[in-house]
C-alpha positions in Angstrom: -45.3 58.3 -10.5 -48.2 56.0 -11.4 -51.6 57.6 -9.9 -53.7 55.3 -7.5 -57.1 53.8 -8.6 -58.9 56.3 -6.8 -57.6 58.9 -9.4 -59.2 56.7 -12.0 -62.5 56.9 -10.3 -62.0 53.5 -8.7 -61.8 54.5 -5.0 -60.5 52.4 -2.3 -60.9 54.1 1.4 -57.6 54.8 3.0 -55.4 53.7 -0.4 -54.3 57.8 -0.1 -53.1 56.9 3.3 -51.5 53.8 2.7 -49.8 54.9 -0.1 -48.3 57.9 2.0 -47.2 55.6 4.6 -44.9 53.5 2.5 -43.4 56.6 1.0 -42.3 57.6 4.3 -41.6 54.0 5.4 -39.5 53.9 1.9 -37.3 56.7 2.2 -36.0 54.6 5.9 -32.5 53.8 5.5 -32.7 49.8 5.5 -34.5 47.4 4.6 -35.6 46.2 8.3 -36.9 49.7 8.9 -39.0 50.0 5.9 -40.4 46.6 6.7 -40.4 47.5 10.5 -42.4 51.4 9.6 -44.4 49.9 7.3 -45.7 47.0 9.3 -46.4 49.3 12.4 -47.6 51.9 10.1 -50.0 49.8 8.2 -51.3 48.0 11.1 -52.3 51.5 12.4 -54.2 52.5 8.9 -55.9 49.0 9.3 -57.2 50.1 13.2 -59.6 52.1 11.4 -62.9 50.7 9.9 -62.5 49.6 6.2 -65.3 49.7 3.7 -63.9 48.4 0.6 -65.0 49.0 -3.1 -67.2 45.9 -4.5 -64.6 45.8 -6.8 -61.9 44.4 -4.6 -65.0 41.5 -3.8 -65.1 40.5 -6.8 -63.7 36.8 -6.6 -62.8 34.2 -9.4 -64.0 30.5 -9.0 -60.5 29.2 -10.7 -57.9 31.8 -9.3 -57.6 34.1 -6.8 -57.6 37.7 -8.6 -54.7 40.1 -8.0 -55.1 43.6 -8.9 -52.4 46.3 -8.9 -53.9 49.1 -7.0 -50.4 51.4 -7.4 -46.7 51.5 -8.3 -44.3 54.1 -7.1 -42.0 54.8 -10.1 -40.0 57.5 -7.6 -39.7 54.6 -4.8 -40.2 51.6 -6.7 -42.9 49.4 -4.7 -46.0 48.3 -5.6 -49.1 47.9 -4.1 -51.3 44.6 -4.7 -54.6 43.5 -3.4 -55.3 40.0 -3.7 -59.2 38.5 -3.7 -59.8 34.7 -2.6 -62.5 33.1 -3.1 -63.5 30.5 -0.3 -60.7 27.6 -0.1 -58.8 29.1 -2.8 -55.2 28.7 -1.8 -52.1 29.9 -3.6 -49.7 26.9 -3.2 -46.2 26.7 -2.0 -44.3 29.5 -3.1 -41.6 32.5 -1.8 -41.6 36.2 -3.3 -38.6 35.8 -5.8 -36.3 37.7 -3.5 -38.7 40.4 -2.9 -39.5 41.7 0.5 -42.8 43.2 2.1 -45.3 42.8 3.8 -49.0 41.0 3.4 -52.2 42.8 5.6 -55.7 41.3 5.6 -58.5 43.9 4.8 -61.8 41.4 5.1 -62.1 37.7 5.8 -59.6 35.8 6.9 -56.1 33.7 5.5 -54.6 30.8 6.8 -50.9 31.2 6.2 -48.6 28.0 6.6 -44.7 28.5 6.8 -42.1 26.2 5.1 -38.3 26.0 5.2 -36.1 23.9 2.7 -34.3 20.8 4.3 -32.3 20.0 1.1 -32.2 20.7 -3.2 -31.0 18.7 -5.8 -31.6 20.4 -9.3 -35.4 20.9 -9.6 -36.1 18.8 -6.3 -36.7 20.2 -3.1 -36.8 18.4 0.4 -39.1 20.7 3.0 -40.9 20.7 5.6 -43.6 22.8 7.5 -42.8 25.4 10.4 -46.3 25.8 11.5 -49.6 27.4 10.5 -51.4 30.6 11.9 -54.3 32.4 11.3 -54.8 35.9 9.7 -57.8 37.9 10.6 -58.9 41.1 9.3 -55.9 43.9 10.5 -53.3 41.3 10.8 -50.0 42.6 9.0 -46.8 39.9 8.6 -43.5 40.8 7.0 -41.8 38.4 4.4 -38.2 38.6 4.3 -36.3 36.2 2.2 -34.9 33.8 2.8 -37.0 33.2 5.2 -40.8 33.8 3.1 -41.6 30.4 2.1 -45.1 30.0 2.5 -48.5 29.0 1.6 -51.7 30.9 2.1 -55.7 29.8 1.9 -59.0 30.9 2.3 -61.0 28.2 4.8 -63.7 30.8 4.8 -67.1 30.6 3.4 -66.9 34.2 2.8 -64.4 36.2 0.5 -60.9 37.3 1.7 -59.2 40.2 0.3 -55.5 40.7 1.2 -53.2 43.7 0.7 -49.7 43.2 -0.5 -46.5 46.0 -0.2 -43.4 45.1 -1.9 -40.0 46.7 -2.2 -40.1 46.3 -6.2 -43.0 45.6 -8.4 -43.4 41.6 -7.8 -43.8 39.9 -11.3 -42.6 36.7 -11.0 -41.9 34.2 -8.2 -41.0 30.7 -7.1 -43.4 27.8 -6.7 -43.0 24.3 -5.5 -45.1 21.4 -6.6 -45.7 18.1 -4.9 -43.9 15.4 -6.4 -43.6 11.9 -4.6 -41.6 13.3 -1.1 -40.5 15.8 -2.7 -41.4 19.5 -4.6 -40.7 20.1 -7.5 -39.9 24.1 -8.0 -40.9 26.2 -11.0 -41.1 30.0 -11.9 -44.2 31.3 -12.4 -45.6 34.5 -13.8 -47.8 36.5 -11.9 -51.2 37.7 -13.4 -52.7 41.2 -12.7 -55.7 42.9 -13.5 
């Protein structure tokens, strides 16, 4: 089992509990529990008032900065936080397959939801479901297919969001404008 960062002297408040929660939520029969305990479970932890490390505020101008804060090799998930710099956005993408869930711990996320009209090869026809707005103790699940999704920070102030997946979440699918249509790629996801 990989320790948290608080064991390496890098502490994040309430990561202990976090991580505890999803073990239980884990060990759930299916895959809608997990996501169902985890989402009530982590919107409960998130109740509480968060001080979180400067290192999670530490943004990138070019990239928002993910940063593995634990994996589970007994269960398998893996914990992410993500920091966004103001109007940083991640583009089009889903979670390669991957379920979870996405919280915000400070700031705020503007999260837009797509669903795929039509492919041909490496075109895709799409178009948007909506937009809402995530504020600080917010939680939404992702469950493919049905995670297709842009988020972005239209603060002037730093957003940091925490991420739970099922398995450790290396690589996912993007889609890039192209004429009226997107253009999807793979893209390798970078950690710190």
């Amino acid at each position: 089992m990989s320790l948290p960062l608080s064991a390496h002297g890098r502490k994040f408040p309430l990561l202990d509990d976090i991580i505890a929660f999803t073990d239980i939520a884990m060990r759930s029969r299916t895959q809608f529990a997990q996501l169902e305990l985890l989402s009530q479970g982590i919107t409960s932890i998130l109740r509480t008032r968060i001080s979180l490390p400067a290192y999670l505020l530490v943004s990138d101008p070019w990239r928002y900065v993910r940063q593995e804060l634990y994996r589970s090799e007994e269960l398998g998930y893996q914990i992410v936080a993500i920091t966004w710099a103001p109007g940083q956005t991640s583009g089009i993408h889903d979670h390669g397959e991957m379920w979870g869930i996405e919280a915000i711990l400070a700031g705020s996320l503007e999260v837009t939801d797509y669903a795929i009209d039509q492919q041909n090869n490496a075109l895709v026809k799409m178009h948007r479901l909506g937009s809402r707005m995530l504020e600080a103790g917010d939680v939404i699940s992702l469950l493919p297919p049905h995670d297709l999704h842009s988020c972005r920070n239209l603060r002037h102030a730093t957003t940091v969001s925490l991420h739970i997946y099922g398995k450790p979440l290396e690589v996912i699918r993007r889609f890039v404008a192209s004429g009226d249509a997107y253009r999807e790629d793979k893209a390798k996801l970078h950690v710190v």
